[in-house]
C-alpha positions in Angstrom: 32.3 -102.0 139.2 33.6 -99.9 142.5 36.6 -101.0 143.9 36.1 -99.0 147.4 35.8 -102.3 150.3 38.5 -103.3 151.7 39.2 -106.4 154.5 41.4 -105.5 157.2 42.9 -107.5 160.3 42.2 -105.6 164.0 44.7 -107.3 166.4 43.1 -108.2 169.3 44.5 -108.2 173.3 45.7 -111.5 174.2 42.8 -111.2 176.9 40.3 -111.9 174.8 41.1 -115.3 174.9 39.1 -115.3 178.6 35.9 -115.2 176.3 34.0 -118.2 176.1 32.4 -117.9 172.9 36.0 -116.6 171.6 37.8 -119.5 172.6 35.1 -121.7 171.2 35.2 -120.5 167.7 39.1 -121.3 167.8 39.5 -125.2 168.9 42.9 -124.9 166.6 44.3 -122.3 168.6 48.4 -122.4 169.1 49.1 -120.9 172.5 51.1 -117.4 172.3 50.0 -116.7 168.3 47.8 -113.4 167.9 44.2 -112.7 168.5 42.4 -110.8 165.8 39.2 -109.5 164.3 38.9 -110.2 160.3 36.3 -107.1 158.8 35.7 -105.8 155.4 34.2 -102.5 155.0 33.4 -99.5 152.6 34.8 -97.1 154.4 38.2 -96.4 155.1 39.8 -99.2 157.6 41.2 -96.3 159.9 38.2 -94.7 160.5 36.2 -98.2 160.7 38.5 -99.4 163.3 37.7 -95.9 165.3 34.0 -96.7 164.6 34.8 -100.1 166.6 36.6 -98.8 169.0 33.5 -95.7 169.9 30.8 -98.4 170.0 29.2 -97.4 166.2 28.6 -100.8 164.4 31.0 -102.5 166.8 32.1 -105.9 166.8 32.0 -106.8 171.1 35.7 -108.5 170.5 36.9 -105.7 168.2 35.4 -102.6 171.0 36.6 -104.2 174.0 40.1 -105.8 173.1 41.2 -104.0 169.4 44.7 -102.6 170.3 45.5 -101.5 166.4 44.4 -102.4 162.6 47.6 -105.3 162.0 48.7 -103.4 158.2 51.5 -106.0 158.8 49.8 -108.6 158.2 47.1 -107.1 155.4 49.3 -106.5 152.8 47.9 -108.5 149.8 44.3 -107.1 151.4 45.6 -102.8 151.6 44.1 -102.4 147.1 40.6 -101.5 147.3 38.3 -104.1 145.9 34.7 -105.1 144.7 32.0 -105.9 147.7 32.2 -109.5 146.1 35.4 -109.9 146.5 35.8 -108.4 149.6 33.5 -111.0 151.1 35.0 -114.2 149.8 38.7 -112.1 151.0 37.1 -111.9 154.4 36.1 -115.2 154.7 39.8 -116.9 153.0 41.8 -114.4 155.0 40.3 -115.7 158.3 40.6 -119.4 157.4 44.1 -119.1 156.3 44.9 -117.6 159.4 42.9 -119.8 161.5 45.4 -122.4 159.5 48.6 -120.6 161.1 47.2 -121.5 164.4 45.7 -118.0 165.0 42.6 -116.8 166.8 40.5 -115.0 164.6 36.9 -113.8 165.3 35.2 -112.8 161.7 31.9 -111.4 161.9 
C-alpha cells in the first residue's frame, strides 16, 4: 500500500464568510474563529495549494480567499498516508473542527 496522500488545512480570509453557500454549510459557526478549506491530495500540499490558488482543480473558496496552508494546525495530518485513510482523515478532520466552532468548507 502507497502512503503518498496527504489532508491539509488552507486558511481561508475571514471574508469568505460574505458567501452564502459558505455561511450555510456552517450554522455552528463561533464569530472570530478561522475560516478554512479541509483537502486531501496526492501531490505535495505546497504545490496543491499553488494549484488552488492558479485556478487548476480549484476549490472557488480555496482560489478566491486561501491566504496560506495552516501547518499549525495539520500536525497529526503532515505523515503521508493511504488514499483510504486520507479520505475518512478529511472528512474527521473537518468535523472535529467544525466542533471547535470553526468554519470549514471540505470538498
Amino acid at each position: 500500500m502507497k502512503l503518498r496522500h496527504y489532508v491539509y488545512v488552507i486558511e481561508l480570509n475571514p471574508r469568505v464568510w460574505s458567501e452564502a453557500k459558505f455561511r450555510k454549510s456552517n450554522t455552528e459557526y463561533v464569530p472570530g474563529s478561522p475560516c478554512v478549506y479541509v483537502g486531501m491530495t496526492a501531490l505535495d500540499p505546497d504545490l496543491r495549494f499553488d494549484q488552488h490558488k492558479a485556478g487548476i482543480r480549484a476549490n472557488r473558496f480555496a482560489r478566491d480567499y486561501g491566504e496560506r496552508l495552516a501547518w499549525d494546525w495539520m500536525d497529526e495530518l503532515k505523515q503521508p498516508m493511504s488514499a483510504q485513510d486520507a479520505r475518512y482523515n478529511e472528512v474527521d478532520f473537518a468535523i472535529r473542527l467544525r466542533k471547535l466552532g470553526w468554519a470549514v468548507w471540505q470538498a
